[in-house]
ZAMAR-549950 format. One record per residue (C-alpha): z, x, y; residue number from 0. Coordinates in steps of 0.1 Angstrom, whole numbers, plus 5000, padded with zeros to 4 digits. Last residue first. Layout:
BEGIN
{pz Z | px X | py Y | pos NUM}
...
END
This chain:
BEGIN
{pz 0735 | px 5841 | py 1353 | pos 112}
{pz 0718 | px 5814 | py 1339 | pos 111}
{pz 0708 | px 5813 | py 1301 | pos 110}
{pz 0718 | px 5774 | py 1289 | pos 109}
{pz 0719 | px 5773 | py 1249 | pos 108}
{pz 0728 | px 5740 | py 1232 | pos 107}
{pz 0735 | px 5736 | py 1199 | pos 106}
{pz 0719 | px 5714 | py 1172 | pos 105}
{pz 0729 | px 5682 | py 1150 | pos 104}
{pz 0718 | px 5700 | py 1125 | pos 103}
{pz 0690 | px 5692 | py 1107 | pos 102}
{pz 0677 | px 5679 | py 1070 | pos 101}
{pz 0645 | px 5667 | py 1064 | pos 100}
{pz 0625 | px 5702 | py 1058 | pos 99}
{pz 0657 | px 5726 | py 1062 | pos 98}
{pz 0665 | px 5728 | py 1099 | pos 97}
{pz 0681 | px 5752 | py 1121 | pos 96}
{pz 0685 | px 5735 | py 1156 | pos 95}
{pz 0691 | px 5747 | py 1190 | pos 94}
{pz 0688 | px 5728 | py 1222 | pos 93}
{pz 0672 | px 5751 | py 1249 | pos 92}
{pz 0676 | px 5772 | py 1281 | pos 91}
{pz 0650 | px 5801 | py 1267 | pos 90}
{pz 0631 | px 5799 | py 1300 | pos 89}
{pz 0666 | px 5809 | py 1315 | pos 88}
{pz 0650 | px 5841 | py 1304 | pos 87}
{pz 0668 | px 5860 | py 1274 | pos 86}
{pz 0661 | px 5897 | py 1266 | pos 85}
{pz 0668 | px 5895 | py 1228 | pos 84}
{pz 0669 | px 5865 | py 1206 | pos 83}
{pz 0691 | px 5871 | py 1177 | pos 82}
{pz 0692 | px 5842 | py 1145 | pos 81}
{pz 0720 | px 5838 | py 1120 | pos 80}
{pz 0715 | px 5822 | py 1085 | pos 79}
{pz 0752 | px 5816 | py 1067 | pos 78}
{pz 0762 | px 5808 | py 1029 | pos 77}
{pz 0791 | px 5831 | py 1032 | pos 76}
{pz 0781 | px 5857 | py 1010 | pos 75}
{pz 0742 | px 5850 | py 1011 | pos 74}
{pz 0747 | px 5859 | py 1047 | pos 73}
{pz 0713 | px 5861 | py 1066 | pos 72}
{pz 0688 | px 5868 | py 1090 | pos 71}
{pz 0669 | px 5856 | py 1116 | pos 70}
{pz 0653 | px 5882 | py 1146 | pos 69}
{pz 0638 | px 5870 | py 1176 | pos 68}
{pz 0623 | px 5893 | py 1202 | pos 67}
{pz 0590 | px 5904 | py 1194 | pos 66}
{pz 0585 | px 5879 | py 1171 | pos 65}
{pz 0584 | px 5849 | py 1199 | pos 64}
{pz 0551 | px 5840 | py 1209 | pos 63}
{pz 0538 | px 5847 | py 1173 | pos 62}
{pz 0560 | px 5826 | py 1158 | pos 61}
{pz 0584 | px 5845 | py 1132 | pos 60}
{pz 0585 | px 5845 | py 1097 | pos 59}
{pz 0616 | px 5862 | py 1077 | pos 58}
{pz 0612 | px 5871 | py 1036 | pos 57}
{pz 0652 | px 5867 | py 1025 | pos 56}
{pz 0642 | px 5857 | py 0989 | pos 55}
{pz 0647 | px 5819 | py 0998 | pos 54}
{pz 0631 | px 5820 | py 1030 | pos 53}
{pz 0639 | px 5827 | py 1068 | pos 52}
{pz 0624 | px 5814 | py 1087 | pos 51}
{pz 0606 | px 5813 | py 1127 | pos 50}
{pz 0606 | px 5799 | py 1162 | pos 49}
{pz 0596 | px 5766 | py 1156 | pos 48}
{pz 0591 | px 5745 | py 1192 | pos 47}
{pz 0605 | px 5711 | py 1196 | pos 46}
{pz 0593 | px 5693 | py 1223 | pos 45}
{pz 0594 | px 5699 | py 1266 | pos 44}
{pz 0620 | px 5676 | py 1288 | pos 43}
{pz 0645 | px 5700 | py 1280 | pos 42}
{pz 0639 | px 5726 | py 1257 | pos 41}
{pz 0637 | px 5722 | py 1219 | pos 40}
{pz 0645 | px 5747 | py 1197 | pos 39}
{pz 0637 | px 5757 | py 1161 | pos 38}
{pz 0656 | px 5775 | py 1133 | pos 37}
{pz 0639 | px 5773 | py 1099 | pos 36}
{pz 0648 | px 5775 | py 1066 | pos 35}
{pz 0629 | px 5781 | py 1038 | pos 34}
{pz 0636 | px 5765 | py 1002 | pos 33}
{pz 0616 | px 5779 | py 0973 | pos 32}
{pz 0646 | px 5784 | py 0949 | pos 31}
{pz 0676 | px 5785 | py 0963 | pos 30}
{pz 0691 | px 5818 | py 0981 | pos 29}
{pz 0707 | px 5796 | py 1010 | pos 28}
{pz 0729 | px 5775 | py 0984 | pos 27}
{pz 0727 | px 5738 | py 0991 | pos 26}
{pz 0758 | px 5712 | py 0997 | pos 25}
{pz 0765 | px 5732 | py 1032 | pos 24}
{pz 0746 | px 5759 | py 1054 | pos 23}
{pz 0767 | px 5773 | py 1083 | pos 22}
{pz 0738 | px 5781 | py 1109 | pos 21}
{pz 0749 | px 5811 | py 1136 | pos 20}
{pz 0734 | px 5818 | py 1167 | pos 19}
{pz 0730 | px 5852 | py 1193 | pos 18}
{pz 0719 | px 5852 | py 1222 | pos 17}
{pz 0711 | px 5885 | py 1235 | pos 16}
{pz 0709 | px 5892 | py 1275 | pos 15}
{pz 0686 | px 5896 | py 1296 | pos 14}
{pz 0694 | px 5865 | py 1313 | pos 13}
{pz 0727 | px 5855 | py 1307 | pos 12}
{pz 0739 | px 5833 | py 1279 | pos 11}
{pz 0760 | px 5804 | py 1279 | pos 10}
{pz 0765 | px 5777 | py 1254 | pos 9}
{pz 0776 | px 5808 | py 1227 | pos 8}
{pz 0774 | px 5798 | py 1190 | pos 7}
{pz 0776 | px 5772 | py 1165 | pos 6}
{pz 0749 | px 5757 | py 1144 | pos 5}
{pz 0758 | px 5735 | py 1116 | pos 4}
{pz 0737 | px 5726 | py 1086 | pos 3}
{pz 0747 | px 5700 | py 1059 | pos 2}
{pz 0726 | px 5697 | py 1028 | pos 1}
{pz 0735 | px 5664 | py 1006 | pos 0}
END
């Protein structure tokens, strides 16, 4: 059973850099073919992917959102991390990483000043 769990900051301000963590659980972040994703989900809007990182540490980004996001990882203590430079309190959002059918239960960012 793969457990994730994001943890970071609830409160960024704008222009700032938020910065996450996922702890990864039950699966090993350098298997085989698996790519994990961190996506978010403002309120009242859907979930919106925001990049990868796979297996042999290649990263993806969405296209609205690679100039400023940045996921990496940990092998050492099983952890992904993503960066999201120059915040905008359009970045308030619920954040998940997520590994096809398996999610966390998500964080919640809030950038206000």
């Amino acid at each position: 059973q793969v457990q994730l769990q994001e943890s970071g900051p609830g409160l960024v301000k704008p222009s700032q850099t938020l910065s996450l963590t996922c702890t990864v659980s039950g699966a090993s972040i350098t298997t085989a073919h698996f790519y994990w994703s961190w996506i978010r989900q403002p309120p009242g809007k859907g979930r919106e992917w925001m990049g990868a990182i796979a297996y042999d540490g290649d990263t993806y980004y969405s296209e609205s959102l690679k100039s400023r996001a940045s996921i990496s990882r940990d092998t050492t203590k099983n952890q992904l991390s993503l960066q999201l430079n120059s915040v905008t309190p359009e970045d308030t959002a619920k954040y998940y990483c997520n590994l096809g059918r398996y999610w966390g239960q998500g964080t919640q960012v809030t950038v206000s000043s």
